[in-house]
N, C-alpha and C positions, 0 to 999 in steps of 0.2 A: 504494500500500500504506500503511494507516493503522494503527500497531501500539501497545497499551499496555503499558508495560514497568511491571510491579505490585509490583518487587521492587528489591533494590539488585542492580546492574550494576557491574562493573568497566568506567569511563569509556572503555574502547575499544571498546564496544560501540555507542555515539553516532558514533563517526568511521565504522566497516565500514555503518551503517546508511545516513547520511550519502552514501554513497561510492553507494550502491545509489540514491540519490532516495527512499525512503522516507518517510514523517513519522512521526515517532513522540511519543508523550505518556511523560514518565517520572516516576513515582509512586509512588515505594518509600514512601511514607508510607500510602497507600491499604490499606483493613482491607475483610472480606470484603463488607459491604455497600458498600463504594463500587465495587468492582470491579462485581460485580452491577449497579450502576446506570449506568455509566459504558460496559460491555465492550461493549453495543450496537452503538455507535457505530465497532466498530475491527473488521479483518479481520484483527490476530494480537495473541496476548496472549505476552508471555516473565512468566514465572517462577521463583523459585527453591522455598521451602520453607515459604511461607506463609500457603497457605489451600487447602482442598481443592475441586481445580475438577470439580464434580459438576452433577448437572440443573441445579441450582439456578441457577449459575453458567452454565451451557452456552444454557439452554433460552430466554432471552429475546437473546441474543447471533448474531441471524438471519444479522449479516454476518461471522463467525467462520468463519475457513477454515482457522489452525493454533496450535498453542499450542507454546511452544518451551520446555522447560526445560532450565535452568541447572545443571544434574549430571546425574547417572546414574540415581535410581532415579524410578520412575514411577508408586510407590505414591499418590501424592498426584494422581491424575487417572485420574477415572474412562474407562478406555479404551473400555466397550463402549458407552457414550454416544458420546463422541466418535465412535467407528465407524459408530454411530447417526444421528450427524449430518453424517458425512463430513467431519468437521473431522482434520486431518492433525495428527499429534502428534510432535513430533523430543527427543531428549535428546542430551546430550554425554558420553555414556560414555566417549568416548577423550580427550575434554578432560581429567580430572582422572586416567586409568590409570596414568601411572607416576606421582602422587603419592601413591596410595592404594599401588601397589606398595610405594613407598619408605619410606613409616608403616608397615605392615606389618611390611618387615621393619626399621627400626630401634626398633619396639616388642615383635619376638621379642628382636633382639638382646641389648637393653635387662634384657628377663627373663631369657632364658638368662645373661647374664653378670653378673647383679645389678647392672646400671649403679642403676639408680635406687633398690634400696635399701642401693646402700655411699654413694653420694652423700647419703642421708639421716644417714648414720651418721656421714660423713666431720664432715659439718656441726654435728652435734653433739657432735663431740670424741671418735666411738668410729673406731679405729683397727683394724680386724677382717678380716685377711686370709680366715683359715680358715673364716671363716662365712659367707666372700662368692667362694669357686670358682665358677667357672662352669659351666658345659655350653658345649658347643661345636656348634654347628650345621649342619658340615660334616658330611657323608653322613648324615646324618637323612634318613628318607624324611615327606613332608609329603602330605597328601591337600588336596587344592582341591575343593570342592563349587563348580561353579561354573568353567564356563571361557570366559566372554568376555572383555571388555577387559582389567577387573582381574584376574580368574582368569591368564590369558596374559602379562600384562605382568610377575603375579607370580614367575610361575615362570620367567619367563628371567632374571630376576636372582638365586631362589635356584641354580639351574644354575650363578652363580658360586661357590659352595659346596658342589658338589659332592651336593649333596641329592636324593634320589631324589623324583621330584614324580609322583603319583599323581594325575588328575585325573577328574570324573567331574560331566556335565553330562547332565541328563535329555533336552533339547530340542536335541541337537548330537547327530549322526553323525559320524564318519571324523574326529574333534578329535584325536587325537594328533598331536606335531608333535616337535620338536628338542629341547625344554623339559619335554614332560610326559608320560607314557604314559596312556591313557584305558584307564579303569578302570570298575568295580561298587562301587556305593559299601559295600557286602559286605568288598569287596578293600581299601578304606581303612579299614573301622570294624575287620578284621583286621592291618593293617600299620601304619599311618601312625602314627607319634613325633607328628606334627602335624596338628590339622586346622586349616586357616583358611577361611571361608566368603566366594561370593562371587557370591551371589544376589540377588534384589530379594524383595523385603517382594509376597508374594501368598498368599491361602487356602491355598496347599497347602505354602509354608513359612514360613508364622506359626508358630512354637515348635518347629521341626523338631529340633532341638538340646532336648530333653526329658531325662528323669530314663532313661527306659527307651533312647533313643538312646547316653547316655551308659554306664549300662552292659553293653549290648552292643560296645562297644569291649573289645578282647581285652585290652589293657593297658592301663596309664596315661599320657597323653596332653595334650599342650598344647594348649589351644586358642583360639584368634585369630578374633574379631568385628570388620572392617568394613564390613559391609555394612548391614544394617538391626537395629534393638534387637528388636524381635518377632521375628525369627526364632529368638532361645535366651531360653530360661527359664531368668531367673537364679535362681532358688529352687533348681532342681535342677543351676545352677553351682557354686553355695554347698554344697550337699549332695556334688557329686563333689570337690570341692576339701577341706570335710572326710575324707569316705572316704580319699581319695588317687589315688583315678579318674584327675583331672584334676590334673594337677601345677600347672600354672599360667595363667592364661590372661590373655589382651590386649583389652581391651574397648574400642573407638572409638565405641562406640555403645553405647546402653541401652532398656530397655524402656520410660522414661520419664524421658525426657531433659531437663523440667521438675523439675527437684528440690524446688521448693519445694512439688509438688503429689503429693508421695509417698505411696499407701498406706503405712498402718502394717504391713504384709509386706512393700513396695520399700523401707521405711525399714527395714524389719531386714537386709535381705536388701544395701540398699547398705552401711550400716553394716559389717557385715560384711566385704567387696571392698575400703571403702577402709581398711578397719585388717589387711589380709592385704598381705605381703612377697610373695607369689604371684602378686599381683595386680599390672597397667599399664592405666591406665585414662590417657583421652585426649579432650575434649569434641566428637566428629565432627568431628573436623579430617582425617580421611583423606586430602581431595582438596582442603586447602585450605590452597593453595601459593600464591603471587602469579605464578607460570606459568600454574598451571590456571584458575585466574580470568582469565586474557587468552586460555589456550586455548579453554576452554570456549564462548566468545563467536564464537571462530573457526570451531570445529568448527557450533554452529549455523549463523551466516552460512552456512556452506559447502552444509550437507542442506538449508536452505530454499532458496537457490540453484537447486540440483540438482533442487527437487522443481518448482519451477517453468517451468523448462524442459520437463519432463516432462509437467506438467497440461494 
């Protein structure tokens, strides 16, 4: 097995490779045309989030049998090529789940209790009890769009809070469990104090999270992004946030996570979010623990293991 690693790796991912007889080439310096010219030559490629592996990438690369990525979403590879080509594609969704859980919930916390804006106040001399109360987050009921790794890991931990967890997953059957009761997502845009989403970036939930989704929620509502920045439109975050729609929301992620390459509508629209007290914003760190960077590496090793024994 000859694999190009095209991305930065946490260093245990050379020893489990290692351990397997493997060789591997590693090239986190490597930009999309070297990949292209190079991936020929190898039967797996690891990646994390740094170039979109499509034909172009795929189609001269004859001895390619799997591509492994380093987190959870898999917006960034083109799947029905690789099907196309019978190239086997694995990610580590359960490598980074309880760190994405655990940003979650200490970036609801965070808001609900105004940890981060009495910490701004603290810091500059203002002393503000009354204007910094909290909410409290026990028995809130919370809706989860989205119930795999993240979805599930999430809600067994607000279950320590007593939170009523509403979930609701288009592509799962018979998902309720101990943690969550499955739901109509009808029955969360009608109940849920929270929403937090926990989908992947595909056609059918790019901007799902819209102006009109927003106000069909019966009340007004928290809401929590880490999953992908397209799937909510922040124009119509900004617009439920003035109304009152949206009390406050948590963003790990953005539409355009390049700042410095901001339309002048993302530059009104961030502007905005980060001079709003309503707001927790966070640079896609969701899953990015120094655990989940040694897990993440594990959980691969493991399903290409597995799949090979299988082949």
């Amino acid at each position: 097995m000859k694999i190009l690693i095209a991305d930065s790796m946490h260093p245990s991912l050379f020893t489990m490779l290692e351990a397997e007889g493997w060789e591997y080439a590693y090239h986190p310096e490597y930009k999309r045309e070297d990949i292209i010219r190079e991936l020929p030559e190898y039967e797996g490629l690891f990646i994390r989030s740094k170039t979109f592996v499509d034909l172009e990438v795929m189609q001269p690369a004859k001895k390619l049998r799997f591509i492994a990525r380093a987190g959870a979403g898999l917006d960034l590879i083109d799947l029905e090529i690789a099907k196309e080509k019978g190239i086997e594609v694995f990610h580590a969704g359960e490598g980074n789940r309880d760190a994405v859980a655990e940003h979650m919930l200490g970036m609801l916390l965070g808001l609900l209790a105004n940890i981060v804006k009495a910490d701004k106040e603290v810091r500059n001399g203002i002393w503000d009890r009354e204007g910094n109360r909290g909410v409290e987050l026990m028995k809130k009921t919370v809706g989860l769009i989205g119930y795999g790794n993240n979805g599930g890991a999430t809600a067994k931990r607000l279950s320590g809070f007593g939170c009523k967890v509403l979930a609701f997953d288009k592509y799962r059957d018979n998902y309720g469990d101990a943690f969550a009761t499955e739901a109509s997502l009808e029955e969360i845009m009608q109940e849920a104090d929270i929403l937090s989403l926990h989908v992947p970036l595909t056609d059918e939930t790019k901007y799902l999270i819209d102006q009109k989704f927003i106000e069909n929620f019966s009340k007004p509502f928290y809401l929590m992004n880490l999953s992908r920045g397209k799937v909510v439109n922040l124009t119509a975050v900004a617009e439920g946030l003035k109304s009152g729609k949206i009390i406050g929301t948590c963003l790990d992620v953005l539409e355009n996570e390049k700042l410095k390459t901001l339309t002048e509508e993302q530059q009104a629209v961030f502007d905005y979010l980060i001079n709003s007290n309503r707001v927790v914003l966070t640079p896609h760190i969701g899953g990015w623990t120094h655990e989940s960077y040694v897990r993440i590496n594990e959980v691969l090793l493991r399903q290409i293991k597995e799949w090979l024994v299988m082949a």
